[in-house]
C-alpha positions in Angstrom: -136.8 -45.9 -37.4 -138.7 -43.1 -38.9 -137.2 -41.4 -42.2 -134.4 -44.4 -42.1 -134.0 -46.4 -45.1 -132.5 -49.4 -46.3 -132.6 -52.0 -43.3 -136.2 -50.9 -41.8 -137.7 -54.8 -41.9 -134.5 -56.1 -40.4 -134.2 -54.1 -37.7 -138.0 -54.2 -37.1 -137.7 -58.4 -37.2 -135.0 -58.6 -34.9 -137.1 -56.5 -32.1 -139.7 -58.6 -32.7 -137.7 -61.7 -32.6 -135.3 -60.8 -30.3 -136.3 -57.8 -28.4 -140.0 -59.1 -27.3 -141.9 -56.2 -29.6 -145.6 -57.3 -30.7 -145.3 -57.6 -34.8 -148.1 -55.4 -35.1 -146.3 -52.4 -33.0 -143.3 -53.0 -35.0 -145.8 -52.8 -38.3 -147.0 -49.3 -37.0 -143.5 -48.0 -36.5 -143.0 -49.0 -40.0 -145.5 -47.6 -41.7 -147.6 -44.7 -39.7 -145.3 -43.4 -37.5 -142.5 -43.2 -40.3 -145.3 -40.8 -42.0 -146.1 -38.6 -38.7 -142.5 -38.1 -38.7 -142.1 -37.5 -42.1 -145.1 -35.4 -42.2 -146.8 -37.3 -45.2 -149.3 -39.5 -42.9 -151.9 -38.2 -45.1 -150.7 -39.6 -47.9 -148.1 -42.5 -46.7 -148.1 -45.2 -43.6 -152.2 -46.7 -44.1 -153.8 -48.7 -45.5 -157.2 -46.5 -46.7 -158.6 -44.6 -49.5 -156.6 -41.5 -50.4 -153.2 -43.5 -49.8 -150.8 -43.5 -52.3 -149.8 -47.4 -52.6 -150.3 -50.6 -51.1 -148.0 -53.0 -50.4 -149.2 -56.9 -50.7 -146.5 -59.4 -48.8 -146.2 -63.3 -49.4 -147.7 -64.3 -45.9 -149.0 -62.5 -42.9 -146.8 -60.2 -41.1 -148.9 -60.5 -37.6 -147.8 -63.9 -37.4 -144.5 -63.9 -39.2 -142.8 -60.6 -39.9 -140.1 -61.9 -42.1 -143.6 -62.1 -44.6 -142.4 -58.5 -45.5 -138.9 -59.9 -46.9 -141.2 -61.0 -49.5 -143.6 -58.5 -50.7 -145.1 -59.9 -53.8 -146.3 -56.7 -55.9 -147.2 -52.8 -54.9 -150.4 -51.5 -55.8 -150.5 -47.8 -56.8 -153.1 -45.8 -58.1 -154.8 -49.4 -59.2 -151.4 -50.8 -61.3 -149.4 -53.5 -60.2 -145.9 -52.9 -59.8 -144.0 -56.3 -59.5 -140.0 -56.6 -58.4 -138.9 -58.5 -61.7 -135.3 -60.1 -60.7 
């Protein structure tokens, strides 16, 4: 998973879904162990002071992880970035 792109919430739904994974371990290996093995976990893969972004999804991924399908904006640096289709 780490340093992949493009079907990273898929993948990380159906081993939830499918494979028995807790959504908050597949969370992790989405966001701070992608950075550890990228070697940005001080700047990527948290949500803290210092990060570079945050991402705000439409629902709550603990319960439903297909909530990160729909993030509604990023937050970086204190603007709003929203996906305009």
């Amino acid at each position: 998973m780490a340093g992949a792109h493009g079907h990273n919430i898929e993948e990380a739904i159906v081993r939830v879904q499918d494979g028995g994974q807790k959504p908050t371990d597949a969370i992790v290996s989405l966001t701070s162990l992608s950075a550890e093995a990228l070697r940005m976990k001080d700047t990527i893969g948290a949500i803290a002071a210092g990060m570079q972004a945050d991402l705000v999804a439409d629902g709550d991924p603990l319960t439903d992880l297909t909530a990160l399908r729909r993030v509604a904006f990023v937050m970086k640096a204190g603007t709003i970035y929203r996906n305009e289709k």
